[in-house]
C-alpha positions as CSV (number, residue, x, y, z in Angstrom):
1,X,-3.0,84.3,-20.3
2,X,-3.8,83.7,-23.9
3,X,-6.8,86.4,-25.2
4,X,-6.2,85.7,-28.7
5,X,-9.7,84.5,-28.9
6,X,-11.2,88.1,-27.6
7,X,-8.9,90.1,-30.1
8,X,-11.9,91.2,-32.1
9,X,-13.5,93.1,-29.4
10,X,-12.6,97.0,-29.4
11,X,-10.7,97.8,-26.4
12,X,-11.1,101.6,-27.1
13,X,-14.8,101.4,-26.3
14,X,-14.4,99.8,-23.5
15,X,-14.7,101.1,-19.8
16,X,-11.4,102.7,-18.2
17,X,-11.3,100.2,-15.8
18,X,-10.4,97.6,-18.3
19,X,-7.5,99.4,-20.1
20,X,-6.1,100.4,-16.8
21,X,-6.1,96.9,-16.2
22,X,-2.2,95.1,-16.5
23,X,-4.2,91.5,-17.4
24,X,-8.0,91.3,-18.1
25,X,-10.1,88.2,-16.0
26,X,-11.6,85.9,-18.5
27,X,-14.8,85.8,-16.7
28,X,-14.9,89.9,-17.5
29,X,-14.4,88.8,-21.2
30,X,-16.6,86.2,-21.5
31,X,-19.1,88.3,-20.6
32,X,-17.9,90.9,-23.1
33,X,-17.8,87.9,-25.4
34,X,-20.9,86.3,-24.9
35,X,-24.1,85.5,-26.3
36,X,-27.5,85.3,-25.1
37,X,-31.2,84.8,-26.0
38,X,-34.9,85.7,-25.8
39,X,-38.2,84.1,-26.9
40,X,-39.2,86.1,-30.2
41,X,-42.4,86.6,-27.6
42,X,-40.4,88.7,-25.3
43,X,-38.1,90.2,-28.7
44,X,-41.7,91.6,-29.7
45,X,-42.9,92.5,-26.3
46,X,-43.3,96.5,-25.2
47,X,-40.8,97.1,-22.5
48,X,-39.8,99.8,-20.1
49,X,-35.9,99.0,-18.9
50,X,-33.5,101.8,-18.9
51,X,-30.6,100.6,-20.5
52,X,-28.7,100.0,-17.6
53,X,-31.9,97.5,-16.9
54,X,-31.3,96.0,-20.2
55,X,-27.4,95.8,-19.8
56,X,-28.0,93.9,-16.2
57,X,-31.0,91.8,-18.1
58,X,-28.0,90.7,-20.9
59,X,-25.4,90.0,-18.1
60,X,-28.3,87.8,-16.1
61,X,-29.1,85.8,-19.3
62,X,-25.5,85.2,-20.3
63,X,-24.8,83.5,-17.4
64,X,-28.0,80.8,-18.7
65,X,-28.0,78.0,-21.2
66,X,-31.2,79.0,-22.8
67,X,-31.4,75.4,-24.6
68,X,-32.2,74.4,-20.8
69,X,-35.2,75.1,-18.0
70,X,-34.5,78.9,-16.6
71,X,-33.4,78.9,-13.3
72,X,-34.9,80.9,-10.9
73,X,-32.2,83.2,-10.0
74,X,-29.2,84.4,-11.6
75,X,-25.6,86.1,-9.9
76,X,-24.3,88.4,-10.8
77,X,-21.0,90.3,-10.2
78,X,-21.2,93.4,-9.1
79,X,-18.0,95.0,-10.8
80,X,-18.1,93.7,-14.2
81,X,-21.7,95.1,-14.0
82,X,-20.2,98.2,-13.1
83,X,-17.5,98.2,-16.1
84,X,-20.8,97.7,-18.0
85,X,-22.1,101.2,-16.8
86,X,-19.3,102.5,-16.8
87,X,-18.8,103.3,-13.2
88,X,-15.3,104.0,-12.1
89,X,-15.7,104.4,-8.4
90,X,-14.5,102.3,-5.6
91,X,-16.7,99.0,-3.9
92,X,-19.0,101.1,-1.1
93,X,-19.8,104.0,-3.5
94,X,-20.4,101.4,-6.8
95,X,-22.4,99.9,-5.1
96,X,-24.8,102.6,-3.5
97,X,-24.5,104.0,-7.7
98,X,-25.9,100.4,-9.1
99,X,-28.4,100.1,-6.5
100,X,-29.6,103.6,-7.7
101,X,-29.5,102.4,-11.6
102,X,-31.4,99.0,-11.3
103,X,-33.4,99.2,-8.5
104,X,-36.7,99.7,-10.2
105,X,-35.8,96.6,-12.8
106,X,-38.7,94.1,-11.5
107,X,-41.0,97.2,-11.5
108,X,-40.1,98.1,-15.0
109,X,-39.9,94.2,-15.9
110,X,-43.2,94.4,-17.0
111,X,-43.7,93.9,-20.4
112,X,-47.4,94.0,-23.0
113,X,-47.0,91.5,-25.9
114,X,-47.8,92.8,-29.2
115,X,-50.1,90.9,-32.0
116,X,-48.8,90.2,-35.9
117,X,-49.1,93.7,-36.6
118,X,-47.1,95.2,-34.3
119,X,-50.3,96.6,-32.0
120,X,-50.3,96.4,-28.2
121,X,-52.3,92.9,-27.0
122,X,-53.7,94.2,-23.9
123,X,-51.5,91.1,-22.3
124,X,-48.9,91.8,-19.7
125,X,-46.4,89.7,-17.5
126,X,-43.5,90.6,-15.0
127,X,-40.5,88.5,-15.7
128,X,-38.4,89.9,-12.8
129,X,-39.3,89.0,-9.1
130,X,-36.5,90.1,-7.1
131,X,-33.3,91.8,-7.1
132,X,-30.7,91.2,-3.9
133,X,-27.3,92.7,-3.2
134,X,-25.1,90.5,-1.3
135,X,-22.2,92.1,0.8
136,X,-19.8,89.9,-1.2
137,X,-19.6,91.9,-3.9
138,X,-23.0,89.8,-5.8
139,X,-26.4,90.8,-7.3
140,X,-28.9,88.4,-7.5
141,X,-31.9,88.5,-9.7
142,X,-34.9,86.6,-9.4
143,X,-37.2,85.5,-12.6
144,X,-40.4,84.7,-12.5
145,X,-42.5,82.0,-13.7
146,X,-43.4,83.5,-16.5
147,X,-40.4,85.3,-17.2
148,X,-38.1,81.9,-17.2
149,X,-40.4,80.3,-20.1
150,X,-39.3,83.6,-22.4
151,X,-36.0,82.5,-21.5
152,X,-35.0,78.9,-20.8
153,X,-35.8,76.0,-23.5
154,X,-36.5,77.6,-25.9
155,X,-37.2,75.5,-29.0
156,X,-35.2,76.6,-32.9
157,X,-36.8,78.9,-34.6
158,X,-38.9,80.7,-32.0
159,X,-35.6,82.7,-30.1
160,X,-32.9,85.5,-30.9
161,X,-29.3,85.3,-30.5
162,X,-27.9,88.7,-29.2
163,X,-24.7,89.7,-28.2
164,X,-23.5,90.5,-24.6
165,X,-21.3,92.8,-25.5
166,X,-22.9,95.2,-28.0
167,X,-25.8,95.7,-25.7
168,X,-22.9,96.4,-22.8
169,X,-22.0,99.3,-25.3
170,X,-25.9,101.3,-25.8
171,X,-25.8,104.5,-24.3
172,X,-29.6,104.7,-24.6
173,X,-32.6,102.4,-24.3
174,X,-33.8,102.8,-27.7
175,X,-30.3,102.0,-29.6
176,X,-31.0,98.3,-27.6
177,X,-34.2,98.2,-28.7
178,X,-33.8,98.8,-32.7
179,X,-30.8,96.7,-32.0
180,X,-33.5,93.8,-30.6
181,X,-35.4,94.6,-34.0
182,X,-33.1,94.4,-36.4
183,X,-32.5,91.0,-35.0
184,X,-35.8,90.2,-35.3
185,X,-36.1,90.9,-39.0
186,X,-32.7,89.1,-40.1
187,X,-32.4,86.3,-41.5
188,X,-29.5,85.0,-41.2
189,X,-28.8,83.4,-43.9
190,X,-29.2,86.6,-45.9
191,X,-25.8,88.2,-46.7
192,X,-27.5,91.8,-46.1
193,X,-30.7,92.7,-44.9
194,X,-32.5,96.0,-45.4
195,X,-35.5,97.3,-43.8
196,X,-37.5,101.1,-44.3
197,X,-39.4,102.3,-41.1
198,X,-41.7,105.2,-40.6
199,X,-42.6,107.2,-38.1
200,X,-45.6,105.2,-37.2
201,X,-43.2,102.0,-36.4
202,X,-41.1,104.1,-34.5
203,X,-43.2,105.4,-32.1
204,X,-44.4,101.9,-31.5
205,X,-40.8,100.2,-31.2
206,X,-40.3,103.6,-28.7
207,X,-43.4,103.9,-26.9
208,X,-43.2,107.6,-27.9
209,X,-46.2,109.3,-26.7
210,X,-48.9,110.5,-29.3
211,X,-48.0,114.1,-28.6
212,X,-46.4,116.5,-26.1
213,X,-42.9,116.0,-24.7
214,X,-40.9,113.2,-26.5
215,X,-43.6,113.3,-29.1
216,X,-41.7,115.3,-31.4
217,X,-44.6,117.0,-33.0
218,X,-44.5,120.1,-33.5
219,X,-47.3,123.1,-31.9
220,X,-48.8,123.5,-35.1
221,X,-49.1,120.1,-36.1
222,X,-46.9,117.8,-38.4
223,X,-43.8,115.4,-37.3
224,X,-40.3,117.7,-36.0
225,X,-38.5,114.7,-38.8
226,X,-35.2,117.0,-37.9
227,X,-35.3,117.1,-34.1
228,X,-36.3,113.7,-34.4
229,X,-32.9,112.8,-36.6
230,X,-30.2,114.7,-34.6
231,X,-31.7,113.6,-30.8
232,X,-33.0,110.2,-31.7
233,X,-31.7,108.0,-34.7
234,X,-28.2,109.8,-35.2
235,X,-27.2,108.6,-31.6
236,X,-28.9,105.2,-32.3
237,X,-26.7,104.6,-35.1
238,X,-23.6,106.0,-32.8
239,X,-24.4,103.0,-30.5
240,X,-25.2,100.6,-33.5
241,X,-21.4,101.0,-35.4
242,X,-19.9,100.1,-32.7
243,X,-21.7,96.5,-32.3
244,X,-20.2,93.2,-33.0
245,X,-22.8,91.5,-34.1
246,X,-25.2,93.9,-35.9
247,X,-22.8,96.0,-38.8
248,X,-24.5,98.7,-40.7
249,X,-23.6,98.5,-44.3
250,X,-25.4,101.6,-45.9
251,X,-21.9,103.9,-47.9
252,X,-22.2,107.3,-47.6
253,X,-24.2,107.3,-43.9
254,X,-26.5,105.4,-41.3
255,X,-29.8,105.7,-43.0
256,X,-31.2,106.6,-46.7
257,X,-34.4,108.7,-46.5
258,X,-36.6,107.1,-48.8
259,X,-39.0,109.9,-50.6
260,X,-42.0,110.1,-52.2
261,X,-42.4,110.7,-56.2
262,X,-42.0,114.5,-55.7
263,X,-39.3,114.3,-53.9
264,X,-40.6,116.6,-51.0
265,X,-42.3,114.2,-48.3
266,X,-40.1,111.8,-46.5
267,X,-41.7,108.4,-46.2
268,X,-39.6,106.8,-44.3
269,X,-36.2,105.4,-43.3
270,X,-34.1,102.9,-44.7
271,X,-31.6,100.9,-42.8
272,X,-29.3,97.9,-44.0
273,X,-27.2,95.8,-41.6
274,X,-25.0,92.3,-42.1
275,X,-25.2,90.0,-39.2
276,X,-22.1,88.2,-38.0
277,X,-22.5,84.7,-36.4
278,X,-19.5,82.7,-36.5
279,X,-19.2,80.1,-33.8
280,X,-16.1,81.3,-33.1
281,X,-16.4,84.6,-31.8
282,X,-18.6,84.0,-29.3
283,X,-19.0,81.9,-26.2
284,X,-21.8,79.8,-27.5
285,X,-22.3,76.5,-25.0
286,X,-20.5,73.7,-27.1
287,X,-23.9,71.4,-28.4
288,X,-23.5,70.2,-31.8
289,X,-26.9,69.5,-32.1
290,X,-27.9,73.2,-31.6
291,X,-25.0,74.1,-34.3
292,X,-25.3,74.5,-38.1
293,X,-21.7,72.7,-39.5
294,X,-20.6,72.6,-42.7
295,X,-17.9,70.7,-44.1
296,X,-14.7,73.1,-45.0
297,X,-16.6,75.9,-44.0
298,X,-16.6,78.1,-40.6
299,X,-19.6,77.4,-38.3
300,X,-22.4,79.8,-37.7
301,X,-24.9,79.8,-34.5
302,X,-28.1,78.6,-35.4
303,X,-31.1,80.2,-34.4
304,X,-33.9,79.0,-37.0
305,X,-35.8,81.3,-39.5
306,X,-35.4,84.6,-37.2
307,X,-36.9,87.0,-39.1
308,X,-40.9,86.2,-39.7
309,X,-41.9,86.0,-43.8
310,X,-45.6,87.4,-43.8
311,X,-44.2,90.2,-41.8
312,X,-41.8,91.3,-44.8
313,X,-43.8,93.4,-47.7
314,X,-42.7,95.1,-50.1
315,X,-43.5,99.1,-49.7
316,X,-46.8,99.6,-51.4
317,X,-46.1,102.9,-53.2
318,X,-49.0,104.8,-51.5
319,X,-47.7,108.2,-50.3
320,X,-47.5,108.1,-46.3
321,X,-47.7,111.6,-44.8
322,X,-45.6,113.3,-42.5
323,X,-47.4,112.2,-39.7
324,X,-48.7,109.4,-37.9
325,X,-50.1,107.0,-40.4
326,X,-46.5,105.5,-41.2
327,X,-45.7,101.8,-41.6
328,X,-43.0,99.7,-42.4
329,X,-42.0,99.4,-45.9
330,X,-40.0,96.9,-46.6
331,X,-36.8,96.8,-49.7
């Protein structure tokens, strides 16, 4: 079996299971390989997955053209999603174990769009129905009406390309959701893209709660910016080198505090990533039409305009304090 193709992906971050493996099924690495894609709608949307949730979402979608209508269900195999998780335990036992992990996906399917400014809409949808687990070794997951319009024909322009494999890789929910972001506010055509956020943007992108546990404010008032650092965006950006698709460029470390003139009061966070879309690193359905070529020059997936131009400003100057009254600023 030739695997030339899927030479790029790191083996050494994948599950045991695969490097214990004498030949790798193609099926596992298309998977691995794959792409897949949302409605900008659902990109933007509040969600509640774990990231196993999100990792079985991926896997469900990768098995879609999203150029074509959803269908209602989707199968999946229950041991490359368990290579996904990571579980190394024999059929009865990783099988209880997934159960366990994605049980609760149509609960937490769903999801509260958000307005132009990043604000919650008050409007909410469910895009999972059901989830089955056949005794052939098969999960099948059910969408529902409205969840198969986020997903299937969707029109240039108006979706997100995301890799398979580099959400397969999150260890956390929020590492797939600033990974969903940064998505958002690429364009690809952009050889780098940069973005600051504050604390404000993060606790919307997070749904952190105002205050109290996972608040990260401290007793006496003011944002904990170092607690929030070491147990929140350090292993973010853990997850985030190790994607395919997404590369963080920034020399010297994952983020750049951006400070204010006196150099005292962080106002934010600066990130800056490259995207890589090259046709031929991924298993992207074969559609010209749907393809961006250029003569003598490699082929990149085509996804429209992804990032949205009134949404990029550049940072105003004001002083934003330490607490909650953080936006975006954009470099």
């Amino acid at each position: 079996m030739n695997t030339d193709a899927y030479d790029f992906i790191d083996e050494t971050i994948l599950p045991e299971t695969y490097k214990a493996q004498n030949s790798i099924r193609i099926p596992d690495f298309k998977v691995w390989n794959g792409i897949f894609a949302v409605s900008k709608d659902f990109a933007k949307a509040a969600k509640h997955f774990t990231v196993c949730e999100m990792k079985a979402l991926a896997y469900a979608l990768t098995e879609v053209d999203f150029r074509k209508p959803m269908p209602d269900a989707v199968v999946l195999d229950k041991k490359l999603l368990a290579n996904a998780f990571g579980i190394k335990t024999k059929s009865g036992n990783r099988t209880n174990i997934i159960k366990k992990k994605i049980a609760k996906i149509a609960t937490h399917s769903e999801i509260e769009y958000r307005d132009n400014e990043w604000n919650l809409s008050g409007e909410k949808t469910t895009i999972i129905d059901t989830v089955e687990f056949s005794p052939v070794e098969k999960i099948i997951i059910s969408f529902t009406e409205d969840g198969r319009k986020l997903f299937g024909n969707l029109q240039a322009g108006n979706y997100l390309i995301m890799s398979t494999g580099d959400i397969f890789r999150m260890r956390n929910i929020n590492s797939a959701i600033l990974y969903e972001y940064f998505r958002y506010m690429s364009f690809n055509t952009a050889e780098v893209n940069s973005i600051g956020i504050g604390i404000k943007r993060f606790k919307t992108l997070f749904s952190m709660p105002q205050d109290g546990p996972g608040s990260y404010m401290r007793k006496k008032g003011g944002f904990d910016r170092s607690n929030f650092e070491k147990k929140v965006l350090e292993p973010i950006c853990d997850d985030l080198k190790k994607c395919q698709m997404i590369k963080l460029t920034l020399d010297g470390g994952n983020y750049l505090k951006e400070r204010d003139t006196s150099g005292m009061r962080v106002k934010g966070y600066k990130f800056q990533w490259s995207i890589e879309m090259k046709k031929e690193k991924w298993n992207f359905p074969e559609e010209k039409s749907e393809l961006t070529e250029a003569s003598g020059k490699e082929t990149e997936l085509s996804e429209g305009s992804v990032g949205d131009p009134e949404e990029i400003k550049e940072f105003s100057g004001e002083e934003i304090e330490d607490k909650e009254d953080e936006n975006d600023y954009f470099i």
